[in-house]
PAMI-818365 format. One record per atom (N, C-alpha, C): x negated, y, z negated; chain. Coordinates in steps of 0.001 Angstrom, whole numbers. Last residue first. Layout:
N
X Y Z A $
...
//
This chain:
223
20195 -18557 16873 A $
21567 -19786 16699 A $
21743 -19944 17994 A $
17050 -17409 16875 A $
18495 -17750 17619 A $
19165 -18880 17655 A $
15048 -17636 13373 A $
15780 -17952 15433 A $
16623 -17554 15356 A $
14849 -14128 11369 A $
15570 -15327 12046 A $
15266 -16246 13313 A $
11935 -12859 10978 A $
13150 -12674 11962 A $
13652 -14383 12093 A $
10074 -11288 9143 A $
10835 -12552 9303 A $
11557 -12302 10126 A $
6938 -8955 8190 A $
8689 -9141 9319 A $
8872 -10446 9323 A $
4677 -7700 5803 A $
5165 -9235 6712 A $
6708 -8712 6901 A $
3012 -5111 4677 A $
4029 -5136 5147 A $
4233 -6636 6218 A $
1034 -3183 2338 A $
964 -4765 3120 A $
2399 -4716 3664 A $
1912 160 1754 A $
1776 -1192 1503 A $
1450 -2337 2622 A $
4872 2158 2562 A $
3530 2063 1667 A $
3448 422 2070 A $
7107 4429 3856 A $
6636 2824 3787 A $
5581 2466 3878 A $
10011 6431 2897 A $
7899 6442 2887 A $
7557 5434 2884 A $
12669 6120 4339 A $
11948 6315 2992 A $
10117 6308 3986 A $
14499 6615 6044 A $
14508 8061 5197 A $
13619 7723 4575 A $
15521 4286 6998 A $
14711 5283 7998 A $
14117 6612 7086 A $
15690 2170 5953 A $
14125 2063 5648 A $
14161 3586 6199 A $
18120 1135 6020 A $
17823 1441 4407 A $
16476 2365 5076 A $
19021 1566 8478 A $
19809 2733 7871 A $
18743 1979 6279 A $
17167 -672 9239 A $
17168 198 9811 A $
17754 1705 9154 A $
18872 -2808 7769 A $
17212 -2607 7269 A $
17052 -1164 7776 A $
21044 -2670 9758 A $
21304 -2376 8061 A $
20100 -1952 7530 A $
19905 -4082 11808 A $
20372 -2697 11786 A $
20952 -2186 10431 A $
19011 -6290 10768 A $
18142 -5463 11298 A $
19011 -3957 11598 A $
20698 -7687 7765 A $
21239 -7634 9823 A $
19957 -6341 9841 A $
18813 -8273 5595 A $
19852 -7940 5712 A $
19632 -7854 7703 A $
16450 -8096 2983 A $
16931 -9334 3364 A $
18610 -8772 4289 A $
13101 -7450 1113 A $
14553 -6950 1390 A $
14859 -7596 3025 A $
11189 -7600 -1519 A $
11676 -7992 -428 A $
13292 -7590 -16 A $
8302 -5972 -3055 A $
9748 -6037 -2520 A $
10183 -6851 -1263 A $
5621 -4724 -5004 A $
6396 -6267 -4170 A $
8096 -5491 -4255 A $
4379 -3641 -6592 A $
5752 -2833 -6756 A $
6242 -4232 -5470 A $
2382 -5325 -8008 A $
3774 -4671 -9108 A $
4507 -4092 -8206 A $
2012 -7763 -5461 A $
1400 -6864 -6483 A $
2739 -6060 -6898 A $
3106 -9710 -4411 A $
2034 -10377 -5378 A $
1789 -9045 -6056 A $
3935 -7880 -918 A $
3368 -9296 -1844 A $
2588 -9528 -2902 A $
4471 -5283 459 A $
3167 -5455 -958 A $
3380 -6657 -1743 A $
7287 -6639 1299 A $
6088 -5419 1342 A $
5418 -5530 58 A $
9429 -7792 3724 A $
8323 -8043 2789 A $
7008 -7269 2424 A $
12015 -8098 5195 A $
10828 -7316 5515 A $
10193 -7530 3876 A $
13927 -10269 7561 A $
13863 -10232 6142 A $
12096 -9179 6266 A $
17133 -10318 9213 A $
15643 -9729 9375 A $
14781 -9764 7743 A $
19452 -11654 11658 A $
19162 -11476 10375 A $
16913 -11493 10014 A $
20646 -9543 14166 A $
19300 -10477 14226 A $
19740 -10132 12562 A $
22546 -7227 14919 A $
22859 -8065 13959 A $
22159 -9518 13323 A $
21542 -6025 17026 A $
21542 -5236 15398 A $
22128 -6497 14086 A $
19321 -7927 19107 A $
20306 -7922 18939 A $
20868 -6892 17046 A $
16838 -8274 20102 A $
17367 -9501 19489 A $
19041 -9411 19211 A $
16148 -5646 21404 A $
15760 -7314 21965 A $
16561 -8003 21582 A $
16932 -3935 19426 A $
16966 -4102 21011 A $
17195 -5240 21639 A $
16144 -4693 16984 A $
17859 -4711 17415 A $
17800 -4739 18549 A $
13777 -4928 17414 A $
14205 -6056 17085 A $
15480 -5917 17494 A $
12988 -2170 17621 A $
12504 -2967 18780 A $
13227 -4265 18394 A $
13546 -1148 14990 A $
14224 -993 15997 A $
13939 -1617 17640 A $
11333 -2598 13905 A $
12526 -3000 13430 A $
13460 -2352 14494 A $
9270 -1556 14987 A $
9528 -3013 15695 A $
10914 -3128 14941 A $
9186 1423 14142 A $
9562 1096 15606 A $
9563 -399 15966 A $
9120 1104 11132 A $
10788 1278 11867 A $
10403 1032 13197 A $
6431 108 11069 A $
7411 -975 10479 A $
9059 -233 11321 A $
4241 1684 11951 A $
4935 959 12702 A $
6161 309 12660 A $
2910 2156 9261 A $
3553 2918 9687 A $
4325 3044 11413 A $
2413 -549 8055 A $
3396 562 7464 A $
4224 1548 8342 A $
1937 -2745 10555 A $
1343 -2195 9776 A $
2556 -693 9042 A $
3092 -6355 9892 A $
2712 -5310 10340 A $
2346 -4445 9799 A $
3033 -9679 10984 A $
2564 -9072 9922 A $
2719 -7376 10973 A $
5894 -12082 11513 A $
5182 -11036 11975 A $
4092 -10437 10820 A $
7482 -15195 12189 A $
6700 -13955 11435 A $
5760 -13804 11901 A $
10953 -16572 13247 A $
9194 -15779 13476 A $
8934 -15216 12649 A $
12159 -19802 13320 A $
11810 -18351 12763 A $
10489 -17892 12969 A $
12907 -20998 16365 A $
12473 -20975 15261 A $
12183 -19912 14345 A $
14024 -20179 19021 A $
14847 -20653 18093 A $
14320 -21142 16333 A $
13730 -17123 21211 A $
13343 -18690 19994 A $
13945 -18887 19137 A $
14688 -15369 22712 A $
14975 -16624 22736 A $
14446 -17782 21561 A $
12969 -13005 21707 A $
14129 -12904 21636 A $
15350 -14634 21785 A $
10317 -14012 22788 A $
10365 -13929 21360 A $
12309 -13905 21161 A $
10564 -12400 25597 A $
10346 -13753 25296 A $
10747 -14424 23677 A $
11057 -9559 24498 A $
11962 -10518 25398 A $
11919 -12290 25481 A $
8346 -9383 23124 A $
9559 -9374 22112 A $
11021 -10036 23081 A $
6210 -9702 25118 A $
6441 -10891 23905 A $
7726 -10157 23339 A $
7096 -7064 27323 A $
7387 -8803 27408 A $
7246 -10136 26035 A $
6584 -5493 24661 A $
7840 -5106 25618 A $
8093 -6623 25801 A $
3597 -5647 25224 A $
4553 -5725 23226 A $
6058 -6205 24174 A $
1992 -5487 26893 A $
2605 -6954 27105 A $
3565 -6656 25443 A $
116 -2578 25773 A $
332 -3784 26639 A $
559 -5271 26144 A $
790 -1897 22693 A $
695 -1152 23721 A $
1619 -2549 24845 A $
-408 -3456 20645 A $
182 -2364 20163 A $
1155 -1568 20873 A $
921 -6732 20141 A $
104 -5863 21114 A $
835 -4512 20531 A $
1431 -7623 16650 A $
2270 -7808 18091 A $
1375 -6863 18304 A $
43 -9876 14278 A $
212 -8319 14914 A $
679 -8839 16183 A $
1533 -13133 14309 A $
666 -11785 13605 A $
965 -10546 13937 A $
3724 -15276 14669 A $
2641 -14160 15850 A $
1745 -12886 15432 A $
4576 -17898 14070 A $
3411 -16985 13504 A $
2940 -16170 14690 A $
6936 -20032 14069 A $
5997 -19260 14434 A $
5523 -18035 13813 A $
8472 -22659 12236 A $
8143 -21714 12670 A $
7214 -21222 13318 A $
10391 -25356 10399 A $
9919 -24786 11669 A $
9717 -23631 11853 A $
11528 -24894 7994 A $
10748 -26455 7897 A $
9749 -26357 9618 A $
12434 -22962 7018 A $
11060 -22919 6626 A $
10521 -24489 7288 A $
15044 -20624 7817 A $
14571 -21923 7585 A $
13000 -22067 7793 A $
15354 -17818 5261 A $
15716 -18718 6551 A $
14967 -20103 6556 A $
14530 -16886 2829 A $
15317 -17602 2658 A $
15998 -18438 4245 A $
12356 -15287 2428 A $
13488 -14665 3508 A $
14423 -15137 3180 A $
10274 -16448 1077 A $
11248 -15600 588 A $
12410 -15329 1294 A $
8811 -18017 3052 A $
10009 -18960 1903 A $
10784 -17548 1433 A $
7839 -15615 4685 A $
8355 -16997 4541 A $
9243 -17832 4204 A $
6453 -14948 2392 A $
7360 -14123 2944 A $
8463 -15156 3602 A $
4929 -16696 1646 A $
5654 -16363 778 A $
6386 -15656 1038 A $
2693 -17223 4359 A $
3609 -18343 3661 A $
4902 -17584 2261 A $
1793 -14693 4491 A $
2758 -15276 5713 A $
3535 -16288 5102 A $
-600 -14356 2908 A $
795 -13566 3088 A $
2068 -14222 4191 A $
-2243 -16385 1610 A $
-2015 -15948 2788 A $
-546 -15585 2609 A $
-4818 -18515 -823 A $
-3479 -17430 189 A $
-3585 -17125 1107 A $
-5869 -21692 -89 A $
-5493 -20499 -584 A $
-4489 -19120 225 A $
-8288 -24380 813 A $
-7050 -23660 865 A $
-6624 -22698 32 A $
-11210 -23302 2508 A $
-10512 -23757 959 A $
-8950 -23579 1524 A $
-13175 -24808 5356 A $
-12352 -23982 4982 A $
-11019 -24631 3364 A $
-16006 -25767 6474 A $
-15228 -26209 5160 A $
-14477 -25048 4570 A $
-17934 -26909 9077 A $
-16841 -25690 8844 A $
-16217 -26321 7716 A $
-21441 -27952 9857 A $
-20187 -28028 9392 A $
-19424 -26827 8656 A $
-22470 -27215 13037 A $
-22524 -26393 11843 A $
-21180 -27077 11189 A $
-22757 -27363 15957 A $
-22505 -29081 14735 A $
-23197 -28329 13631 A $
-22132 -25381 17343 A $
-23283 -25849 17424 A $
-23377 -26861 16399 A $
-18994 -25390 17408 A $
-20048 -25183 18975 A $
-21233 -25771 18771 A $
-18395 -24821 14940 A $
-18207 -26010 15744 A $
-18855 -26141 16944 A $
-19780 -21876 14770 A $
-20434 -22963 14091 A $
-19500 -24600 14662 A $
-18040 -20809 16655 A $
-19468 -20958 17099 A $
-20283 -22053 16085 A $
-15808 -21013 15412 A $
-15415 -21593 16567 A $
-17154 -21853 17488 A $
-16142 -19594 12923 A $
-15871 -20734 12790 A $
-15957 -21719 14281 A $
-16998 -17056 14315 A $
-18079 -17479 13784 A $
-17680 -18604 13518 A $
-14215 -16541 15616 A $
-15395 -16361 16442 A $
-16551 -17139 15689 A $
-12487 -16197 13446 A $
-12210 -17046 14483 A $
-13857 -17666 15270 A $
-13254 -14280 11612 A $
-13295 -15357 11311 A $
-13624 -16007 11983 A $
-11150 -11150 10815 A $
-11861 -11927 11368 A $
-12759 -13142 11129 A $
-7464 -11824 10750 A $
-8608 -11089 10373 A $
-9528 -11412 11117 A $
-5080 -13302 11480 A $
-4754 -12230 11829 A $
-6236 -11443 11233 A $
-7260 -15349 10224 A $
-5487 -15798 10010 A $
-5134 -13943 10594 A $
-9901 -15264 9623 A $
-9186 -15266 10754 A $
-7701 -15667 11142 A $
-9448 -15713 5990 A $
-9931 -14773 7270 A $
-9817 -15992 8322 A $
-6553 -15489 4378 A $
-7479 -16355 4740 A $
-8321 -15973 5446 A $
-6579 -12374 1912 A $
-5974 -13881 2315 A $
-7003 -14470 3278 A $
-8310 -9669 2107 A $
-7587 -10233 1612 A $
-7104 -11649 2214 A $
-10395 -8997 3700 A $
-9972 -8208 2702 A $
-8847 -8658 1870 A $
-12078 -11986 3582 A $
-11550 -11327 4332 A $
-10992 -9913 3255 A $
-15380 -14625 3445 A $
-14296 -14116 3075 A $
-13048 -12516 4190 A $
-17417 -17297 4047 A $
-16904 -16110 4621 A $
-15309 -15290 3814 A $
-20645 -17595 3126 A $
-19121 -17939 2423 A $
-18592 -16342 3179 A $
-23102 -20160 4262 A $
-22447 -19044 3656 A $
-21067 -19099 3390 A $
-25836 -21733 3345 A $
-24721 -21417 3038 A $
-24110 -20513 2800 A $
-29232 -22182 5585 A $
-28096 -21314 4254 A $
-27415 -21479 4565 A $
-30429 -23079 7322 A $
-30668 -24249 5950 A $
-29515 -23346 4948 A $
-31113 -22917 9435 A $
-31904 -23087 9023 A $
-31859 -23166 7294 A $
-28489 -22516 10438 A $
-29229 -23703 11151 A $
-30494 -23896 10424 A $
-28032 -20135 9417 A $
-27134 -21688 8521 A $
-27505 -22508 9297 A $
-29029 -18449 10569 A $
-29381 -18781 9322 A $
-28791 -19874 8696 A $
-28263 -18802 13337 A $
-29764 -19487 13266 A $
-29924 -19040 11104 A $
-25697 -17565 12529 A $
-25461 -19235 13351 A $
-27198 -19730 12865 A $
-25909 -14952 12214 A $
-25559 -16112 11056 A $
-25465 -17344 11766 A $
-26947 -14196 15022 A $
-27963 -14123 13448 A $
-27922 -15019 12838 A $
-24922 -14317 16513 A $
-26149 -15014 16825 A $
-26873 -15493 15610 A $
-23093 -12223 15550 A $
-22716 -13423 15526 A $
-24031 -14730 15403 A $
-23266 -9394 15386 A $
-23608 -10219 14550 A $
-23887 -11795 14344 A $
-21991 -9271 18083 A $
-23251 -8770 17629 A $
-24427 -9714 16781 A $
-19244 -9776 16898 A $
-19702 -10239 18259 A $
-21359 -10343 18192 A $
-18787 -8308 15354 A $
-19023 -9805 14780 A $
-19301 -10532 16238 A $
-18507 -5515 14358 A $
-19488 -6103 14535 A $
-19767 -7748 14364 A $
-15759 -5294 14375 A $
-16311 -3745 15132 A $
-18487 -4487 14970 A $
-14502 -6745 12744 A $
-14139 -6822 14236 A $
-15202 -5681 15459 A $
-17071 -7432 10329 A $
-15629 -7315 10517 A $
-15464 -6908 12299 A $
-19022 -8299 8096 A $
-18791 -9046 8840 A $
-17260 -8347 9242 A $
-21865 -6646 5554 A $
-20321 -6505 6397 A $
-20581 -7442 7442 A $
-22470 -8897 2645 A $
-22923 -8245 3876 A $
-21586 -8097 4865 A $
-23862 -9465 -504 A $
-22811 -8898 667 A $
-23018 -8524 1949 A $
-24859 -11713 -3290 A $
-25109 -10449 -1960 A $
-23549 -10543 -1008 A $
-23614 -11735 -6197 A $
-23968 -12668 -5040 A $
-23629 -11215 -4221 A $
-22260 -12392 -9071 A $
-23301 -11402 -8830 A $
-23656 -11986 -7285 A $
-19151 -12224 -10361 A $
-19951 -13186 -9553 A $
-21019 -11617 -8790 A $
-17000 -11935 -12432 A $
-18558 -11810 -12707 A $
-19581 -12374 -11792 A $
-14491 -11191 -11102 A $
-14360 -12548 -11876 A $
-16452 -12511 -11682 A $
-14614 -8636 -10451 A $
-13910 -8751 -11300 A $
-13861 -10595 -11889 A $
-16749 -8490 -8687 A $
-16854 -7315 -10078 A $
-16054 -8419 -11123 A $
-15261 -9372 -6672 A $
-16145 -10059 -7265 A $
-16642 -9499 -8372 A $
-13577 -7663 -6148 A $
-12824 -9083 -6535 A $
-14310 -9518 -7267 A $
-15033 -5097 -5626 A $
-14233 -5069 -6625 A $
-13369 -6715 -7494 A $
-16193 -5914 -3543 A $
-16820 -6075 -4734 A $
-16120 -5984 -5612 A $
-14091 -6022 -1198 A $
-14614 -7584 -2072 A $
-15522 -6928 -3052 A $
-14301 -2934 -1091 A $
-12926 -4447 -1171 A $
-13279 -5163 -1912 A $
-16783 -2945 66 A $
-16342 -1934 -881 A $
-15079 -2897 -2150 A $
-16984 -4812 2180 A $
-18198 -5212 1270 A $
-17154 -3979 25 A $
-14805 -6058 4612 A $
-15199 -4816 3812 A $
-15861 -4798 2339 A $
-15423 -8753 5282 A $
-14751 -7783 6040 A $
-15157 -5948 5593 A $
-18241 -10300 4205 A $
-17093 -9631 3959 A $
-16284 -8569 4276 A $
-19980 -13506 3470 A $
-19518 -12056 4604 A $
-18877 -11596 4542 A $
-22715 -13957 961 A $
-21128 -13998 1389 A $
-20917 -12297 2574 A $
-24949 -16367 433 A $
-24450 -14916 619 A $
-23139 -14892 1036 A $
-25003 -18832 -468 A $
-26080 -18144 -482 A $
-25938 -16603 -356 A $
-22599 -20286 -2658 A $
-23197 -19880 -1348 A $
-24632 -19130 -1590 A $
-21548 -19873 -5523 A $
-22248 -21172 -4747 A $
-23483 -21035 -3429 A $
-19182 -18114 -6003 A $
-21145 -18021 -6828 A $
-22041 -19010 -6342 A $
-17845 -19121 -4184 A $
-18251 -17574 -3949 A $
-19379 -17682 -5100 A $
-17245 -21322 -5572 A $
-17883 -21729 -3868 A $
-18156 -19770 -3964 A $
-16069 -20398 -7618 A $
-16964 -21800 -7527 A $
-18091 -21854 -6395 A $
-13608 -19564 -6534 A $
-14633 -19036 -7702 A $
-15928 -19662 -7357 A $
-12286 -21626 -4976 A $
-12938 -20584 -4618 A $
-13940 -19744 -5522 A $
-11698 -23473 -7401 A $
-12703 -23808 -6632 A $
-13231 -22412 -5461 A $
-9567 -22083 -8381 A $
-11073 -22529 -9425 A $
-11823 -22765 -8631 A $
-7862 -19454 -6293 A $
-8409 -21164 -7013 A $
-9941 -21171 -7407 A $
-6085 -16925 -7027 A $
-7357 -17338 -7023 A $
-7755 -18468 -7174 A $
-4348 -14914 -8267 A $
-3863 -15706 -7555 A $
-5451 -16202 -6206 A $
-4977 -12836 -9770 A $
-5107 -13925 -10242 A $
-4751 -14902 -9323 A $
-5355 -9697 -8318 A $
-6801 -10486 -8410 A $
-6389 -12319 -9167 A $
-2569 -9849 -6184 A $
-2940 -10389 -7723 A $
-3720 -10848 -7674 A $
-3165 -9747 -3086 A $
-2832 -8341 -4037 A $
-3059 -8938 -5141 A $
-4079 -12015 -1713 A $
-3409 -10751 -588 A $
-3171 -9324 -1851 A $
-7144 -13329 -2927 A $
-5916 -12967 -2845 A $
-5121 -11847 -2501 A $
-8763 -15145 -342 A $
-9155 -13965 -1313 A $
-7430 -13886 -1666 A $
-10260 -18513 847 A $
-9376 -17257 1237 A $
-9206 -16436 -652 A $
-13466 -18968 2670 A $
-13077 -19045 1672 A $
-11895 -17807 1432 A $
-15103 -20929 4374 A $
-14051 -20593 4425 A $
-13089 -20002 3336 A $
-18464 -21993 4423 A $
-17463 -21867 3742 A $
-16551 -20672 3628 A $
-20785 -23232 6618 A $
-19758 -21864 6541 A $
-18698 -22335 5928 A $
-24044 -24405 6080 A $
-22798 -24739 6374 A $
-22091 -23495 6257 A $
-27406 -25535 6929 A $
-26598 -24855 6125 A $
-25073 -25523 6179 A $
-29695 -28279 7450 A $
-28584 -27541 8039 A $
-27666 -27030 6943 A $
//
């Protein structure tokens, strides 16, 4: 019996990389990778010669059957993501939750993930929180941000660039212009920024500019 190694990539500084992920990506037998183009470039870059194969949301349902009877029959694989942990808001979930299904052992590394450094950056409180990843694009967004509006722990969000002013103005709605909001963009790589102020202040910085990049939302709880 094979096994599925969990293995997380870094969200932007090819260095922010454990010895042992190295290790386990020249280890495996093949590796799955959200976007095979992406990961060669990580793997180009620390000399690991090892096959590829796409694994991402538009074929992992499909796919799924295959890699279960190849790691029943004896391979190791190594799942990776375009960046940070996969199935942490990527994909993952489905093939970790089928190899527990069938007594495939699951050995996920620890390593990055954008959520934890945004996080501590905000400077709100870190000892309690939630994680809601992408918010619905469409249906039920409206009811999780009313609900969301009551918690008392800090939330993070991941979003995408060019969404970032309509939840920041969805935040003053709900939460109020004076919700303290911390927005986090391009983590780990040269132009990284964090910026830390009442959601309606973020609002008059962000509306005029061009918003590039990986993009994590903090939102305060409610005092």
């Amino acid at each position: 019996m094979g096994k599925l190694i969990v293995i997380p990539t870094p969200v932007g500084n090819l260095e922010d990389i454990t010895l042992r992920a190295i290790r386990m990506l020249k280890e495996v037998d093949f590796i799955l990778a959200e976007d095979t183009r992406t990961s060669s470039v990580l793997l180009k870059h620390y000399q690991i010669d090892k096959r590829l194969q796409a694994y991402h949301k538009f074929n992992e349902h499909k796919s799924l059957q295959g890699f279960i009877q190849r790691m029943q029959s004896g391979e190791t694989i190594g799942l990776i993501s375009d960046a940070g942990t996969p199935s942490i808001s990527d994909p993952g979930f489905l093939l970790v939750r089928a190899c527990v299904e069938n007594g495939i052992e699951v050995e996920c590394l620890p390593g990055a993930t954008a959520l934890i450094p945004a996080l501590v950056n905000s400077g709100f409180p870190s000892d309690r929180f939630c994680f809601e990843g992408f918010l619905p694009q469409k249906k039920g967004r409206q009811k999780k941000l009313q609900l969301l509006a009551n918690e008392e722990r800090t939330i993070v969000f991941y979003e995408s660039p060019f969404r970032l002013l309509k939840l920041l103005h969805e935040i003053a709605e709900y939460f109020g212009v004076e919700r303290q909001v911390a927005v986090s963009r391009e983590l780990s790589k040269i132009y990284e920024e964090n910026l830390r102020a009442p959601v309606g202040e973020l609002i008059e910085q962000l509306k005029d500019r061009t918003i590039k990049g990986e993009i994590v939302v903090v939102i305060k709880g409610k005092e």
